[in-house]
C-alpha positions in Angstrom: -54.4 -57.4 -49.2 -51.9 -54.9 -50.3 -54.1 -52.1 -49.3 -55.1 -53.8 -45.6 -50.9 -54.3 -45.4 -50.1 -50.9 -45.8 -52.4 -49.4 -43.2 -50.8 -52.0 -40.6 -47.6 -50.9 -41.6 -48.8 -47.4 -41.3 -50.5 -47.7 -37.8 -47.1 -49.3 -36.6 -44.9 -46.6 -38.1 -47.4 -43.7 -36.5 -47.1 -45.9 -33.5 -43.8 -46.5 -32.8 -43.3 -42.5 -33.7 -45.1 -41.2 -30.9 -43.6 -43.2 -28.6 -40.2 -41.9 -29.5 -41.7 -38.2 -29.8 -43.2 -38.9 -25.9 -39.8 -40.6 -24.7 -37.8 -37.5 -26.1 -40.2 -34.7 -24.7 -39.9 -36.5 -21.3 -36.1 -36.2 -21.5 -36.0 -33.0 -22.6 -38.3 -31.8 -20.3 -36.9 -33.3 -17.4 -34.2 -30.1 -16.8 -37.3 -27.9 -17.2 -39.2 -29.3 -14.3 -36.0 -29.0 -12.1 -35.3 -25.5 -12.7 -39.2 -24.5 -12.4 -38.9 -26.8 -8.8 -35.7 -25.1 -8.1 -37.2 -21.1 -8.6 -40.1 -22.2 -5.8 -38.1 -23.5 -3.3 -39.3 -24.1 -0.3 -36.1 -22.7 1.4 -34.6 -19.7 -0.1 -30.9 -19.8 0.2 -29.9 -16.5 1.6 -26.1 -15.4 0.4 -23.6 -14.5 3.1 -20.6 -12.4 1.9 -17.5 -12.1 4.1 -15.2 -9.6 3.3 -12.2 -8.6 5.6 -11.5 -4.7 7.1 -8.1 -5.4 8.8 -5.0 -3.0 9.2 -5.2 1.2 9.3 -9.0 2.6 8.4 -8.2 4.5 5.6 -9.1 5.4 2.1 -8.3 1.9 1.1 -10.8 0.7 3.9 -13.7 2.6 3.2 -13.6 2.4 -0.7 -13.7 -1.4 -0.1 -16.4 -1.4 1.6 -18.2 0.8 -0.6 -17.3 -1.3 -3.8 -18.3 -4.5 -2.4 -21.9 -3.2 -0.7 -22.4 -2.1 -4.3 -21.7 -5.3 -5.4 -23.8 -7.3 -3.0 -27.0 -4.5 -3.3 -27.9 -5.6 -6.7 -28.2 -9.8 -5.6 -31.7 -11.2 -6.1 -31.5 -12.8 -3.1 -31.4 -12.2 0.4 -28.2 -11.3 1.6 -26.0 -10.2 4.5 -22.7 -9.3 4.8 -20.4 -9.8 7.4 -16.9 -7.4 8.0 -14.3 -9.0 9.9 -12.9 -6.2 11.6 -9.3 -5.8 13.2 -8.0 -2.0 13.5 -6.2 0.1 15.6 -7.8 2.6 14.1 -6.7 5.9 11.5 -7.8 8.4 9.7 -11.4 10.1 11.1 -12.6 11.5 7.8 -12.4 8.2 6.3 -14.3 6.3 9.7 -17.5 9.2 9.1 -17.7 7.8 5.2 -17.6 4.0 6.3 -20.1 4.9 9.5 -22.2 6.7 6.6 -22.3 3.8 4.8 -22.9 1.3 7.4 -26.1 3.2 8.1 -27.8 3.6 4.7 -27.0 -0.1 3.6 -29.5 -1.5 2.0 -28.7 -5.1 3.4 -27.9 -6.3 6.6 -24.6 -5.6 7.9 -23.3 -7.3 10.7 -19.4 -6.3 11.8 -17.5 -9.1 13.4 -14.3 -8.0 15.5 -12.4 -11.3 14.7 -10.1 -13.3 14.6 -9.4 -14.0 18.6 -7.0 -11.1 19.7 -8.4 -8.5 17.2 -9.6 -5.4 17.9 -11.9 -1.8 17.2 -9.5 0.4 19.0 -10.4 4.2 18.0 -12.6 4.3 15.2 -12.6 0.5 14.8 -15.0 1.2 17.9 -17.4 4.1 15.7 -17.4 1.3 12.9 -18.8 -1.2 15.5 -21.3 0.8 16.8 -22.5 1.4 13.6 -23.0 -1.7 12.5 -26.7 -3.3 12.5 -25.5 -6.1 14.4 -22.2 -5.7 16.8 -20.5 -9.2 17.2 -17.2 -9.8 19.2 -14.9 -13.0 19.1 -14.1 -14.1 22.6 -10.0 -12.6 23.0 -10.9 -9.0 21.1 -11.3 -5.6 22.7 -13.2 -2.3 21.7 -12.7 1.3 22.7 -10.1 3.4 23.2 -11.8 6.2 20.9 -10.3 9.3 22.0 -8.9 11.8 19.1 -5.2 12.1 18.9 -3.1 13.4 16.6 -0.6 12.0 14.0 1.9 11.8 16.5 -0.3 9.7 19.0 -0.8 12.9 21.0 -3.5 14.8 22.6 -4.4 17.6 20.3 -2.6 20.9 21.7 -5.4 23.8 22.0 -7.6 22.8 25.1 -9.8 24.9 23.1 -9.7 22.6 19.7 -9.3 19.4 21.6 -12.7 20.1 23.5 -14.3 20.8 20.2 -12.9 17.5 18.6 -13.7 15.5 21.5 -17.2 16.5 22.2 -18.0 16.6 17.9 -16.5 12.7 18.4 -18.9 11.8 21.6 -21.8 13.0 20.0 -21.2 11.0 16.8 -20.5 7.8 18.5 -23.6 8.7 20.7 -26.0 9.1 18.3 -24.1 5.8 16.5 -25.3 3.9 19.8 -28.6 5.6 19.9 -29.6 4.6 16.3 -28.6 0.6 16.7 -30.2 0.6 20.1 -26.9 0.4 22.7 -25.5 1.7 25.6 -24.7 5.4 24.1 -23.2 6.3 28.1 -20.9 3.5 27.7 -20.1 4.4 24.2 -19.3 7.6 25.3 -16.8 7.0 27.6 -14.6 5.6 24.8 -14.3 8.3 23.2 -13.9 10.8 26.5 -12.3 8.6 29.0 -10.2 6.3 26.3 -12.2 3.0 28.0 -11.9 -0.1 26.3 -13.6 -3.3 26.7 -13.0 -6.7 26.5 -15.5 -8.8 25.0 -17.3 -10.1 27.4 -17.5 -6.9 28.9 -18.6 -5.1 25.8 -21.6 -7.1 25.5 -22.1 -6.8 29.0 -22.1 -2.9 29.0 -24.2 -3.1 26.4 -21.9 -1.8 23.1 -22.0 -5.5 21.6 -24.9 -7.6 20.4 -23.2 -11.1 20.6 -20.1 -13.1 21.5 -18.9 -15.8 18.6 -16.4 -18.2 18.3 -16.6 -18.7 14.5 -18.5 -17.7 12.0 -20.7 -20.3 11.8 -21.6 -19.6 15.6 -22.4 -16.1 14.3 -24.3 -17.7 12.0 -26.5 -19.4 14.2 -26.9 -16.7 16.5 -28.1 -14.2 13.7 -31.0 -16.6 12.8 -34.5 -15.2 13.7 -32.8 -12.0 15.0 -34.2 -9.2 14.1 -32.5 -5.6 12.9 -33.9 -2.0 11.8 -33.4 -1.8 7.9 -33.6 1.3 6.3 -36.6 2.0 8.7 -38.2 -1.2 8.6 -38.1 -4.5 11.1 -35.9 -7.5 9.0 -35.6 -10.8 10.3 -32.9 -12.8 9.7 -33.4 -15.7 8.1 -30.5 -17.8 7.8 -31.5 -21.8 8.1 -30.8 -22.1 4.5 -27.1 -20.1 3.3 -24.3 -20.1 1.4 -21.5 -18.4 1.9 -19.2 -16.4 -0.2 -16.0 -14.5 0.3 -15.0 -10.7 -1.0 -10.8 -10.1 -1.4 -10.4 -6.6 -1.7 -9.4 -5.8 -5.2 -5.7 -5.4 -6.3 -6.0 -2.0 -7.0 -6.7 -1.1 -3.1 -4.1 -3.9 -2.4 -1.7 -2.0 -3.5 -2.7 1.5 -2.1 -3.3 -0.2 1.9 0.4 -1.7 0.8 1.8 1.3 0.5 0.1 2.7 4.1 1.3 -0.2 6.0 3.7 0.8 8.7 6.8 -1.4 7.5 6.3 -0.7 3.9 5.8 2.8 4.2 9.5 2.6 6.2 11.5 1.1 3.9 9.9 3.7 1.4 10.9 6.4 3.4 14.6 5.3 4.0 14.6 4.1 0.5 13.8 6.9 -0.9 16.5 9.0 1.3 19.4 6.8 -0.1 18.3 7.6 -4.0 18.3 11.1 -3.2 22.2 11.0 -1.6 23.5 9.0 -4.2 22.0 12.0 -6.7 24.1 14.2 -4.3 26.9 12.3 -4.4 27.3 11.5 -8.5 24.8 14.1 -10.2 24.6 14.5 -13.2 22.0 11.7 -13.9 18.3 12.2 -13.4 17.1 8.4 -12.3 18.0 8.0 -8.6 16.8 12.2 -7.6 13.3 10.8 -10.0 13.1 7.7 -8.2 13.9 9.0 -4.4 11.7 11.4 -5.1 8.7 9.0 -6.0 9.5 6.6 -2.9 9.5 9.9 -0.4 6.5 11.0 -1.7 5.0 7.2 -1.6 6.3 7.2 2.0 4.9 10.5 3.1 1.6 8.8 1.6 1.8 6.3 4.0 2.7 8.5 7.1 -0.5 10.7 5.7 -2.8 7.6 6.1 -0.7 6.3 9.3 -0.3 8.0 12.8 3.1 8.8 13.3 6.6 9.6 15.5 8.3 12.6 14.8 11.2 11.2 17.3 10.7 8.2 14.7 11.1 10.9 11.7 14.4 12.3 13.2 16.2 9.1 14.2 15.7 7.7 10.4 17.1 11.1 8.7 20.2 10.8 11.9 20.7 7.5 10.9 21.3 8.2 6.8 23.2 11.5 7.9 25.8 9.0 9.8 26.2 6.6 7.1 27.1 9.6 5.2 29.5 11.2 7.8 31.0 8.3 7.8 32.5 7.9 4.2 33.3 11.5 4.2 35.5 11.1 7.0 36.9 7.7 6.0 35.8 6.0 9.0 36.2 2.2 9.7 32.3 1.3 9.9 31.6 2.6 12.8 29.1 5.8 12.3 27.8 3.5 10.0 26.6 0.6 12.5 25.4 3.1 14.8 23.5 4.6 11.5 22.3 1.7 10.9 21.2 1.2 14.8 19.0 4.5 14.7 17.4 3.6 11.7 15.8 0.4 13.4 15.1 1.9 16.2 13.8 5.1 14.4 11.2 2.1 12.6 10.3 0.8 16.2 8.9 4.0 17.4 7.8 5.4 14.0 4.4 4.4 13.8 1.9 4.8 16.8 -1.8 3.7 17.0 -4.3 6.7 17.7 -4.4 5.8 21.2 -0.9 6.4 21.5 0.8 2.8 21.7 3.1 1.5 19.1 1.9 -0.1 15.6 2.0 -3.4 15.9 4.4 -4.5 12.3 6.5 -7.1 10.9 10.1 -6.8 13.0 12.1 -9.3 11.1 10.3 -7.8 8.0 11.6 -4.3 8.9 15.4 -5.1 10.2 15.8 -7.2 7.0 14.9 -4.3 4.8 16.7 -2.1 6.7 19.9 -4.3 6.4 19.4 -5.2 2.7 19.5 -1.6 2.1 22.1 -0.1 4.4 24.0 -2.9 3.3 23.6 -2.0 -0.8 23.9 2.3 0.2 27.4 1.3 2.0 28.5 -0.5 -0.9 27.5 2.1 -3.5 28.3 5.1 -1.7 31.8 3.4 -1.3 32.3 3.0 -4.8 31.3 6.4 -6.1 33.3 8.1 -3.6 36.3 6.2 -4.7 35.2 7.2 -8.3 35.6 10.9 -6.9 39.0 9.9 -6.0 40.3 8.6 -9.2 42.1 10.6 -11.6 39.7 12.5 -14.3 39.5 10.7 -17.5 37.1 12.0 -19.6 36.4 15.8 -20.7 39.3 18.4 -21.0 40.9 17.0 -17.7 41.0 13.6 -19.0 43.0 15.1 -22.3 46.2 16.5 -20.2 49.5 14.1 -21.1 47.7 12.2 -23.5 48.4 11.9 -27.4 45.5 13.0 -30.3 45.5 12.7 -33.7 45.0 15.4 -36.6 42.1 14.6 -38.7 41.9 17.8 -40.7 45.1 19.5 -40.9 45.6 22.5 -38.9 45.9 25.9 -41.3 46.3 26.2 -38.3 42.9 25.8 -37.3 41.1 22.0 -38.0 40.4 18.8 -35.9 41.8 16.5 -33.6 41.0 12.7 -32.2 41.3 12.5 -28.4 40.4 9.4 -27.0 37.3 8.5 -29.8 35.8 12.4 -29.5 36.5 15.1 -32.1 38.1 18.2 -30.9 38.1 21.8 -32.7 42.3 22.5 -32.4 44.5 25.4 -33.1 48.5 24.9 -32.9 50.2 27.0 -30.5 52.8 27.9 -33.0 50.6 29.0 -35.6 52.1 26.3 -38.1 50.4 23.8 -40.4 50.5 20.5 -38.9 50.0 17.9 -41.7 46.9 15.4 -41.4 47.8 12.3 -39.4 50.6 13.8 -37.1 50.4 13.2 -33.4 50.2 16.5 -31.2 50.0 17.0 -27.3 47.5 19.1 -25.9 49.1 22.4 -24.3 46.1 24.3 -23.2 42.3 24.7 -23.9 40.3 27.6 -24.6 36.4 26.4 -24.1 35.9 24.1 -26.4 39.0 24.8 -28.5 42.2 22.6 -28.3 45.7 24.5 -28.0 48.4 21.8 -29.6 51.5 21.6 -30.7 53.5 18.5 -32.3 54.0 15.5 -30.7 57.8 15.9 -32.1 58.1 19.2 -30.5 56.6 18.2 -27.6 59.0 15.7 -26.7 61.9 17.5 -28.0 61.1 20.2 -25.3 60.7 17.5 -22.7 64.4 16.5 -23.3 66.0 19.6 -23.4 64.1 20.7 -20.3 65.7 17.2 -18.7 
């Protein structure tokens, strides 16, 4: 019986194990069979990144877009990415290294002139045409693509202005030809300075598609198809997720410095560091620091299209400000300084087609008034520093009483206001340690005294 009632107990234990092994293998194995279900889907999620190309095409443009296509080419999955454009254009060496990228992406790239009221003026309108899918929001424009020069002008030699113009038609011609669109229309951009409305860009034949909203885009891309890297793509895009791309901190701060109202509050910043180092030298920090903010200016007027009437109203405008405390005026000069230097900020920038940068007003005036307002005041109070008596140095030791510290045989030393002076008397007489002497003459760094006694006794018989 004892035998029999330890194989029962036996069986039961063996039982009741393997029904605990089972129930735990179940659980475990439960996040298995969803993550071999979830790598055979039956829709693959395709992953759209949106990154922004707004303000100036520039260096800080084009190395965005380089980082993040390098970023999105090494996804798994199917992706496309999707550059929101709004430019008035900029700098054509850096629009050839974004149109070379645009066509040897290895992923779809669709560019999107958006929000409503954006536009691909100048070589927004090369970046569009570039694109593997052109899209428009209704309220943007393209166009406008003929070459100018910093200052907004035609280039000067009819000679060199033919050869930029017809090297720029070609490129935005063979642009067209290579994503199938209306190269003649394209063409005249860059000759004739057209631009087109949206509805009329997709009508001429430069767009692909009109959308609202990027989920509009969305829809419209699904099932199209596009030339990749020689090969026909469709789009699939019934199953997607979408992701956004900021552009780094690093080209933050670099597109900072090239906006148009930054880059003039650099500029006049930098001019008022670089008077006040006129005005007191002696120091290094303000001539270091105006230096910095000229040349951090000049690097946005490098990467921005520019006025020289703009130039000359904002070096007019510190030039008054500084005729005016010469002269002792009331304020005057200095309100009408501080006039040209908004108006010089107005006109300073210009797009490539020759109209004014569009910028932050209140932005600029504020800056501009913050720091007219802070020169004024400084300027004011070195220049009545200039006025005061001398109080430091040899000038600063006429009049005034030292102290012998070694006595004078008849060379030793003096204290004059807390600085140790090499001092001869003028008689030639030992003047004990501790005695008070008046300084009669210096000769370089040597003190001429005599006796502060003698001094005064020659003061009253002189009375």
């Amino acid at each position: 019986m004892m035998f029999r009632g330890s194989a029962f107990s036996l069986s039961l234990f063996l039982h009741k194990s393997f029904r605990k092994t089972l129930f735990c293998l179940l659980v475990f194995s439960l996040p298995l069979f969803g993550m071999l279900l979830g790598a055979f889907p039956g829709e693959a999620l395709t992953r759209v990144v949106v990154t922004p190309l707004r303000g100036s095409v520039g260096v800080p443009m084009e190395r965005h877009l380089q980082e993040v296509l390098e970023e999105v080419s090494s996804y798994k999955e199917d992706v496309i990415l999707v550059l929101e454009l709004d430019t008035p254009g900029g700098l054509v060496s850096s629009m050839r290294g974004i149109t070379k990228t645009l066509l040897a992406a290895p992923v779809p790239i669709v560019v999107w002139v958006s929000p409503q009221g954006a536009q691909a003026a100048s070589a927004g309108a090369f970046i569009l045409q570039a694109a593997a899918v052109a899209a428009m929001a209704p309220g943007t424009n393209v166009g406008a693509a003929h070459p100018v020069t910093a200052g907004g002008e035609d280039v000067p030699s009819d000679t060199m202005n033919e050869k930029v113009t017809n090297d720029l038609a070609a490129h935005i011609r063979s642009l067209a030809q290579e994503r199938g669109r209306n190269a003649v229309a394209a063409e005249r951009m860059v000759r004739y300075s057209l631009s087109l409305s949206a509805p009329e860009a997709l009508q001429e034949g430069v767009a692909d598609l009109l959308a609202d909203n990027l989920e509009s885009l969305l829809a419209a891309l699904q099932g199209r198809e596009i030339s990749l890297e020689g090969n026909k793509v469709v789009l699939d895009l019934q199953e997607y997720r979408v992701e956004q791309r900021l552009m780094s901190l690093r080209l933050q701060l670099l597109e900072l410095v090239t906006r148009p109202d930054v880059a003039y509050l650099l500029l006049i910043a930098g001019l008022y560091a670089v008077v006040f180092e006129i005005l007191s030298p002696g120091g290094f920090v303000l001539g270091t620091s105006g230096a910095v903010l000229l040349l951090l200016g000049a690097l946005g007027l490098r990467m921005l299209p520019f006025n020289w009437g703009g130039i000359v109203l904002l070096v007019a405008g510190v030039g008054v400000m500084i005729l005016d405390l010469l002269v002792g005026g009331v304020g005057i000069l200095s309100l009408m300084g501080s006039v040209a230097l908004v108006v010089g900020g107005l006109i300073l920038f210009r797009a490539p087609g020759g109209e004014l940068l569009d910028f932050s007003l209140s932005f600029m005036i504020g800056g501009a008034a913050v720091l007219t307002g802070f020169f004024l005041l400084a300027a004011w109070g070195v220049w009545r520093s200039l006025k005061k008596p001398v109080t430091s140095g040899y000038e600063g030791l006429q009049g005034e009483k030292g102290k012998v510290i070694k006595p004078l045989d008849p060379e030793g030393m003096v204290l004059y206001h807390g600085e140790y002076w090499k001092a001869v008397s003028s008689s030639g007489e030992t003047i004990p340690k501790g005695a008070g002497v008046r300084l009669v003459r210096s000769e370089g760094l040597l003190l001429v005294v005599t006796p502060e006694e003698k001094s005064v006794s020659g003061e009253k018989a002189g009375s």
